[in-house]
C-alpha positions in Angstrom: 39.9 102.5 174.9 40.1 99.0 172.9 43.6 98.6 173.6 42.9 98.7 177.7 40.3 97.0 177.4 42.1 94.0 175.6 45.1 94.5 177.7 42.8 94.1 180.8 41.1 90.5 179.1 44.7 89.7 179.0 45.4 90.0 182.9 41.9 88.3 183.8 42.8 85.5 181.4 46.5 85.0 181.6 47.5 86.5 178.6 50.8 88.9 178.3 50.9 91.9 176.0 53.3 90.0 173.5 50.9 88.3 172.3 48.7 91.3 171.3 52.2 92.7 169.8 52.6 89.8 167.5 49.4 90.8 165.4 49.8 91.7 162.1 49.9 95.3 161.7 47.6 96.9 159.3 50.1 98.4 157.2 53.6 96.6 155.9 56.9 97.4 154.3 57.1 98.5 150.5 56.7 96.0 147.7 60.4 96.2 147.2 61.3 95.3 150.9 59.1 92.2 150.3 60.4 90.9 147.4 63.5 91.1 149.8 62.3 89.4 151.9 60.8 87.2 150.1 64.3 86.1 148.1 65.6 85.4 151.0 63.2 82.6 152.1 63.3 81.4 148.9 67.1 81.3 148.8 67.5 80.1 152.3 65.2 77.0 151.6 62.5 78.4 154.1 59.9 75.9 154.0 62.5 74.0 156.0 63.1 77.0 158.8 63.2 75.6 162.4 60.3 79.1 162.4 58.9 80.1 159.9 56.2 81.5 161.2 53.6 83.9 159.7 56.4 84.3 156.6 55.0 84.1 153.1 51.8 85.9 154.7 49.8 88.3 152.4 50.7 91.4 151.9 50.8 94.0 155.0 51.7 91.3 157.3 55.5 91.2 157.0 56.2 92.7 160.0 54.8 90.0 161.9 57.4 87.7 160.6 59.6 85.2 163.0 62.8 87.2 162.9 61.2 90.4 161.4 61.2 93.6 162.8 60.1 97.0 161.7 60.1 100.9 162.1 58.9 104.3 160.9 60.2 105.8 157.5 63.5 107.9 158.4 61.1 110.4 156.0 58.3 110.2 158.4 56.1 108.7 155.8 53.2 106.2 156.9 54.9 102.8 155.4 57.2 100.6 157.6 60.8 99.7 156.9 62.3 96.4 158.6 65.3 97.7 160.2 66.2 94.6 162.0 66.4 91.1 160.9 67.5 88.0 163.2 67.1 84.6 161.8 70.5 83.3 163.8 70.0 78.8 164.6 67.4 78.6 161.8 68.3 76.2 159.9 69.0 78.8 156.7 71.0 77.3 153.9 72.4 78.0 150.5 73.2 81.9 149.8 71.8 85.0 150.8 70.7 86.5 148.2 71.5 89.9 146.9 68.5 91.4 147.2 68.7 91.5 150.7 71.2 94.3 149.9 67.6 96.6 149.1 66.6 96.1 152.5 68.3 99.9 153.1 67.3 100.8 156.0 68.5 97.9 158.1 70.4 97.7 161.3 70.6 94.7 162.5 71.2 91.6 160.7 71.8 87.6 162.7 72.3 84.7 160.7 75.0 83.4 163.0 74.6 79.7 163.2 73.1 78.2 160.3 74.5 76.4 157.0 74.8 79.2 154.8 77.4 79.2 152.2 78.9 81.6 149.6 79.6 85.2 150.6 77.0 88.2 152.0 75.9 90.3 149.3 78.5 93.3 149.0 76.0 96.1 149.5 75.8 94.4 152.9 79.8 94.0 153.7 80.1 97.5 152.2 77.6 99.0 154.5 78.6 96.7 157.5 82.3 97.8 157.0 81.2 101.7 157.0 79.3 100.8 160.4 75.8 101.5 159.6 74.8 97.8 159.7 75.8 95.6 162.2 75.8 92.1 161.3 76.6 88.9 163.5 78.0 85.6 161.0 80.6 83.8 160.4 83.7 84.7 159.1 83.4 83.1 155.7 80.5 84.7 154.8 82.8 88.6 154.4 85.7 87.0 152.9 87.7 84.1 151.6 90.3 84.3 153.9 90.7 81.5 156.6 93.8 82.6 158.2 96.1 85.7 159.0 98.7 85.1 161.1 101.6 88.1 162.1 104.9 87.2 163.3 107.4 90.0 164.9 111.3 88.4 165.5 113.7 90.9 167.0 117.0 89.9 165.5 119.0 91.7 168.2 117.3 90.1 171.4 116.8 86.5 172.3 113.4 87.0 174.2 110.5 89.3 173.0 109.2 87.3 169.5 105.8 87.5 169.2 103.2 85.5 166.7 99.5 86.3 166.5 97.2 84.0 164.6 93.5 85.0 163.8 91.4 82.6 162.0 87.9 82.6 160.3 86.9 79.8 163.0 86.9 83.0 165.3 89.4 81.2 166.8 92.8 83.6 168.1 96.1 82.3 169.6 99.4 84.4 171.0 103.1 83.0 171.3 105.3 85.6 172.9 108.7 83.9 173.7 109.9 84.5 177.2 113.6 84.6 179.0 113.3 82.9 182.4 115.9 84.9 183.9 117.1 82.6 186.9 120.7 84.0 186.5 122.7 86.9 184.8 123.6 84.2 181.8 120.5 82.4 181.7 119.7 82.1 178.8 116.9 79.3 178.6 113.7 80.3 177.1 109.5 79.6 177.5 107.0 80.6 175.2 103.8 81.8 176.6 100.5 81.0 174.9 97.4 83.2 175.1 94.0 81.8 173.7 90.8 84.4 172.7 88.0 85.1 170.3 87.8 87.2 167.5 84.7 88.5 166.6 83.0 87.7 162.6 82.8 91.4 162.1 86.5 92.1 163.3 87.9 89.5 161.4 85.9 90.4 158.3 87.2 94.4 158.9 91.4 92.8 158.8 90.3 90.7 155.6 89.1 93.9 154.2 92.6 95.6 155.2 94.1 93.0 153.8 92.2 93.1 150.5 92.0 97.2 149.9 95.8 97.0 150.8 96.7 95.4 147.5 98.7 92.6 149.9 98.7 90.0 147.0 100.6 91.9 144.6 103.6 93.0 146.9 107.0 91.5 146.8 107.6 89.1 149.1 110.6 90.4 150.2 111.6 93.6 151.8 115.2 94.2 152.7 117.1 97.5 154.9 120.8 97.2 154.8 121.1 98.0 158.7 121.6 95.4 161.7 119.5 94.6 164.4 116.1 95.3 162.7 112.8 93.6 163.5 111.7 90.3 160.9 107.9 91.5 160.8 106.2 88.4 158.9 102.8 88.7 157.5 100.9 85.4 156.1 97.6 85.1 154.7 96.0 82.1 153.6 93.2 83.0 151.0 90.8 80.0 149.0 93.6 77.9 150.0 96.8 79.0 149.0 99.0 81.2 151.2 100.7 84.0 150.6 103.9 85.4 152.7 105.5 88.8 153.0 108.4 89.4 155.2 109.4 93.1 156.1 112.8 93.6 157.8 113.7 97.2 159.7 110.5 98.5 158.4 111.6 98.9 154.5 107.8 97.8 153.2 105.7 100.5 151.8 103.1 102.3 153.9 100.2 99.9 152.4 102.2 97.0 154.5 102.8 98.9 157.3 99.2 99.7 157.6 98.1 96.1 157.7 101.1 95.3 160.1 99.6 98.1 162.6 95.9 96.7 162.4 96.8 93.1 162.9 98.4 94.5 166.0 96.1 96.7 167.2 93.1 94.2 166.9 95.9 91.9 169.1 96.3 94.6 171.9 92.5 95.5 172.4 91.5 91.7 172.7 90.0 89.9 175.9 92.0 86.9 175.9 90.4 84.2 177.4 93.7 81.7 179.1 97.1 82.2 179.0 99.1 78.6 179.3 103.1 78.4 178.9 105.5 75.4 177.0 108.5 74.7 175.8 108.9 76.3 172.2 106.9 78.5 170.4 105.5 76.8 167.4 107.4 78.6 164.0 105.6 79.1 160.4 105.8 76.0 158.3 107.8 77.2 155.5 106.5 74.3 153.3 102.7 76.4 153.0 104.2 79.7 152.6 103.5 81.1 149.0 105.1 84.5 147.7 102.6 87.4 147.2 101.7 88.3 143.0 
């Protein structure tokens, strides 16, 4: 009865039902979710937030947070748990801290756009990477690596090289070298570009193959005593330095092969945005290229 009655003050007055949702609700999260919570404004410098509104409140009132937002215990127990938490173009900075990692029952976690700095707490990359949290950032906030870039040269044919370049800008480009084919022995050449987006959690799930993949320690050489074979080039550029590992006819161990096969099939599934066409396709500069330890 109360609630259509204030729902009915709201129509004669001009007032929407938001505005009754956004009152504190009489019960809030544990004490453990707050300190959570509470870290995080802390950490973030939240006095400065573009919002922070209601956040700092007394206990019981943390679901009425900006950003907050809360649901029943899994267990069915009376207490709240904030399962979703969007503070994306809020003027965060600093780290997050790693308590937010206790905040085990979230689902959704923004923080695109802000200044943070410092990598996600790896209770949340660990449970991001398994799927069960889905969080939207920046690249450099899963891993230290800026760059991967995958190069495939077919020694036998003169068309048919391909390079694909992902970077932690969320930035992706494609080079795939072209024969024009204006004659039986034309042999001039065009290298079509292709321009896209990766996504923060796609690039963050190739750093992680990278990483588990123990890419740093192989040789950075692999050799088949056949002709013809495929130069399959894999570069990673990680805190700086770059590392290089070039497989030919496929002689690299299965912990190569299995980044090789990710790197292209994050390429295939892509939506690329433009495709232009020059000249030359732009080559690896050697000078950069560090072995693998």
């Amino acid at each position: 009865m109360m609630t259509r009655f204030l729902l009915s003050l709201g129509l004669i007055f001009g007032f929407t039902s938001q505005c009754i949702a956004q009152t504190p609700p009489a019960e809030g999260v544990s004490a453990g979710e707050r300190q959570a919570l509470v870290a995080l404004y802390n950490a973030t410098d939240g006095e400065h937030w573009k919002n922070n509104t209601r956040w700092m409140g007394k206990p019981g009132t943390e679901c009425a947070w900006y950003g907050v937002e809360c649901g029943q215990q899994p267990n069915g127990e009376d207490s709240l748990v904030v399962d979703s938490l969007n503070l994306s173009e809020n003027n965060l900075r600093g780290g997050i801290p790693e308590a937010v990692g206790n905040l085990s029952h979230l689902e959704w976690l923004d923080l695109r756009g802000n200044s943070l700095s410092g990598l996600l707490p790896q209770l949340v990359i660990r449970r991001m990477l398994s799927g069960s949290l889905r969080v939207v950032a920046e690249p450099p906030l899963f891993t230290s690596i800026s760059e991967i870039d995958f190069e495939d040269n077919p020694s036998a044919l003169l068309c048919g090289r391909l390079r694909i370049i992902f970077r932690s800008d969320e930035t992706a480009m494609e080079y795939d070298v072209r024969c024009r084919n204006a004659s039986p022995n034309d042999r001039r050449t065009s290298c079509e570009v292709r321009h896209g987006r990766i996504f923060g959690s796609d690039f963050a799930r190739l750093a992680n193959t990278v990483d588990k993949n123990g890419f740093y320690s192989l040789p950075p050489k692999y050799n088949r005593n056949i002709t013809e074979g495929d130069f399959v080039s894999t570069r990673v550029i990680r805190g700086g330095k770059a590392y290089e590992v070039v497989d030919y006819a496929g002689a690299g161990p299965f912990e190569l092969w299995t980044i090789e096969i990710t790197i292209e099939g994050v390429a295939s599934t892509m939506d690329w945005d433009k495709s232009t066409t020059q000249p030359k396709c732009p080559r690896w500069d050697d000078s950069h290229a560090r072995p693998a330890k």
